[in-house]
N, C-alpha and C positions, 0 to 999 in steps of 0.2 A: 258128461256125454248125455245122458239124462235131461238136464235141463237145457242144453242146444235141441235136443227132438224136440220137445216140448215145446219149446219158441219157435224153433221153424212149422211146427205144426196149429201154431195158434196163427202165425203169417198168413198161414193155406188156407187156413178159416175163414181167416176175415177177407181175403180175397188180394193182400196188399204184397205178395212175395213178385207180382210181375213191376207193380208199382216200384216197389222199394230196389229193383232191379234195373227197370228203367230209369229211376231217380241219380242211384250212384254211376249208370254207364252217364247219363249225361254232366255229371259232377266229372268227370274221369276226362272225357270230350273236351268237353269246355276248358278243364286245366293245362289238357294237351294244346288247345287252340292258343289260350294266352301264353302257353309258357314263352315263346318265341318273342313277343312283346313288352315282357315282364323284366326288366332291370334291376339285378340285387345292383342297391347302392355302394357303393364305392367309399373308402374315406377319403375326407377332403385334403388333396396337395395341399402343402406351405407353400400361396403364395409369393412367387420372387420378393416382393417390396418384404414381405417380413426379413426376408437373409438379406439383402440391402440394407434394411433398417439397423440392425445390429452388429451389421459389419459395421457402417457409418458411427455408430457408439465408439469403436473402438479408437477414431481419432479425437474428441475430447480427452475421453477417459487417457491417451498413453501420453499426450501431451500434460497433462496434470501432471503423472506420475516423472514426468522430466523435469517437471518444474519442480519437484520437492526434490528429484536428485539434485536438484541445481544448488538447492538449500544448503543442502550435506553438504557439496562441492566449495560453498562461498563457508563456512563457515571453518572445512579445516584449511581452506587456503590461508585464510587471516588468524589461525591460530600455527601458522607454518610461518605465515611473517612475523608472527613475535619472537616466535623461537627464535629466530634470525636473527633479530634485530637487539633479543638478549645475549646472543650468543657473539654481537657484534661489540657488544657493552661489557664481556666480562673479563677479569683482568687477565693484560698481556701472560705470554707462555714462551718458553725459550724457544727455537727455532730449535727442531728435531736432525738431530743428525741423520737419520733415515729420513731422505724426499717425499718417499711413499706414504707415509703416516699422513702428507700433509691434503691426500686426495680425500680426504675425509673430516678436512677441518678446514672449509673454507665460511669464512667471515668471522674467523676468527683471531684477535689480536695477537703479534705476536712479534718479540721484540729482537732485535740483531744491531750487531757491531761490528764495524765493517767503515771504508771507505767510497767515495762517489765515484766513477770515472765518469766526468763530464764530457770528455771529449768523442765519447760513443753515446751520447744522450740524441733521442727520436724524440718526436712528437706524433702524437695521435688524434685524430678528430679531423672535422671539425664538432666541439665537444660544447656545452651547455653548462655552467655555472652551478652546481649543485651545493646550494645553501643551508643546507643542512647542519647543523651545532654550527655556521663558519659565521662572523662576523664581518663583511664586507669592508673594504677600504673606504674612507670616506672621501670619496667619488660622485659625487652626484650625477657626471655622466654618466657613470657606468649604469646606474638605472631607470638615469631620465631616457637613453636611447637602447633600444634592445635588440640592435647590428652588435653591441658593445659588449653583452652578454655571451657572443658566442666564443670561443676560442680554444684554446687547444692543451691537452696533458703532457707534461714535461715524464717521460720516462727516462729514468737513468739507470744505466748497472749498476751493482752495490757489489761491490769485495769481501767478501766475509772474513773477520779477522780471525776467527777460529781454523777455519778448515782452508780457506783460499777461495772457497768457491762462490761465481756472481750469480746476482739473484737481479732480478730486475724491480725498483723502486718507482712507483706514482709518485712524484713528490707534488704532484697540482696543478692546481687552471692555471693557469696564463691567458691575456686579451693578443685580440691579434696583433694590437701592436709590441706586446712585449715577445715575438715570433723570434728576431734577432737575439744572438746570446751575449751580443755586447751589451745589450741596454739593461741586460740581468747579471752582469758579471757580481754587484755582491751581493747574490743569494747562490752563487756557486762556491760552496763549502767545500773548503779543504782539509786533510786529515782527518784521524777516524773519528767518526759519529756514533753515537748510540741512537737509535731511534726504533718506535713502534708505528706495526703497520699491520691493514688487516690483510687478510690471505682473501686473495682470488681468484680462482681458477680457470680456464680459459671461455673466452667467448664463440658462439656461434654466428655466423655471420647472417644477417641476416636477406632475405630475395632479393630483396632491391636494393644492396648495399652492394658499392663496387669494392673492386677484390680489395687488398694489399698489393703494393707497389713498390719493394724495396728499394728496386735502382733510383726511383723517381722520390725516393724518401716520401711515400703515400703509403701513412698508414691509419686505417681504421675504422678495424676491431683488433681486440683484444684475442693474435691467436697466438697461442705464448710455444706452439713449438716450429712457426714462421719466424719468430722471433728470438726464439733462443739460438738459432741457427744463422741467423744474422748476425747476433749481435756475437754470438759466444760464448754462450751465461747457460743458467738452470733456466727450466720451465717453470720456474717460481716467481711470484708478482705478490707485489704486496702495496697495497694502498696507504701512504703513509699517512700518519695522526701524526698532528702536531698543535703548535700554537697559531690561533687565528692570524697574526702580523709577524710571518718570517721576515727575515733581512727585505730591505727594498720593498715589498708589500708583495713579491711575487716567487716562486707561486703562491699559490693555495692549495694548504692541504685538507684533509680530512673529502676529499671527490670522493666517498663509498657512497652509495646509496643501495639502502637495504631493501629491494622491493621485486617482487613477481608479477607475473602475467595474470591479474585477475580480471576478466570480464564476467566472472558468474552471474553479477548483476544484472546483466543484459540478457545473458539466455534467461534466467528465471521469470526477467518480465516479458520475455518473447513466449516462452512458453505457457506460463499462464493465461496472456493475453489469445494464444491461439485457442487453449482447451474454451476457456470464456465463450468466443465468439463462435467458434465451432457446438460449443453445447447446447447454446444457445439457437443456433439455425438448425439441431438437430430437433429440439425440443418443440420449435413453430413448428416444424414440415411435418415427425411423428406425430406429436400426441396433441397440439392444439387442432392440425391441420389446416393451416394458414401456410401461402405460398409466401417461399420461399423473398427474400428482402432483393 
């Protein structure tokens, strides 16, 4: 308190307390005048292009990331085909007296004895030549013209000698001209057989595949419980293996083919060719700033 007298009294002295009074009223004036004009700064909005910019990232970058699923995708497909195709290859298994085991072992070899009944034998297709392990007749039509190639699968019921029960047998291609069953009569086997065949299970038809046709004896696909009901048999099919040159040169057996729906290839280069080109027009437009191609 003391030294506040003391200062305002050296003030009054020197004559500067109206001064220093009129000084801070106009300092006071003046701030009140600007304050009205005076803008505290604000911080600066993200402008839109910034969240545009990185949304836009987001379609290279998830396109990449589809393309390496695609990777994954192609690699256990074709180690799904081996399985297959070993499991196509290993040796014959007695035919299970329980049906139901057999939803579980399809392309799997498996051997029965039993009789033909040819006289309830269909055909299916029109079907394609699957040369696969077969040795072709030597025919040089047959692959000088490739109308010749196409023809049709002889399916036949099979009697089982154990139980009684039919089973429906592939026994093979046929060309359309061997459609008639007189001009195949000897490759129509009488009394019991022993043969191996692989298991198949039933097909799905596919969009633009017209239906099955029983009355009209039009069939095909492979739907084995239209079929069982037809004919009168199990819903068991079996693609038979055999020797390349049965009686008469027809059919042909061994028509399995072991293979899936694999396109992964094509998505993986679809996909990577989008991240590519998309990263690429994000990369001009952000950060070189070059317009757009």
């Amino acid at each position: 308190m003391l030294m506040l007298r003391n200062f305002s009294k050296v003030i009054k002295d020197l004559g500067l307390y109206k001064k220093s009074k009129h000084v801070i009223f106009n300092v006071v004036r003046t701030n009140k005048s600007f304050s009205g004009s005076i803008k505290i700064p604000k911080s600066k909005d993200r402008e839109p292009g910034e969240v545009i910019k990185w949304v836009l990232l987001m379609i290279p970058v998830t396109s990449f990331g589809l393309g390496c699923w695609q990777v994954y995708r192609l690699q256990w497909k074709l180690e799904l085909i081996e399985i297959l195709q070993a499991k196509s290859n290993a040796p014959p298994v007695v035919m299970p007296e329980d049906f139901e085991k057999l939803e579980s072992m399809e392309y799997r070899p498996i051997k029965v004895k039993g009789e033909f009944l040819h006289d309830k034998e269909i055909l299916i297709g029109p079907r394609a030549l699957i040369e696969n392990d077969v040795i072709l007749p030597r025919t040089g039509s047959l692959m000088s013209d490739p109308k010749k190639n196409q023809g049709w699968l002889v399916i036949t019921p099979f009697k089982l000698s154990d139980s009684g029960k039919v089973i429906l047998v592939n026994r093979g291609w046929i060309p359309q001209s061997m459609r008639p069953k007189e001009k195949r009569q000897p490759s129509l086997i009488t009394g019991e057989v022993e043969l191996t065949g692989i298991l198949r299970l039933t097909e799905a038809r596919s969009p633009f595949m017209p239906k099955n046709n029983p009355e009209k004896g039009s069939w095909m696909y492979r739907d084995l419980d239209q079929m069982s009901a037809y004919l009168g048999s199990e819903p068991i099919w079996l693609d038979a293996k055999g020797i390349p040159d049965p009686p008469a040169g027809w059919p042909l057996p061994n028509q399995t083919r072991v293979t899936m729906r694999n396109e992964h290839v094509s998505y993986l280069v679809t996909w990577y060719l989008l991240s590519a080109f998309t990263g690429t027009m994000w990369h001009r437009y952000f950060i070189r700033k070059l317009p757009l191609l």
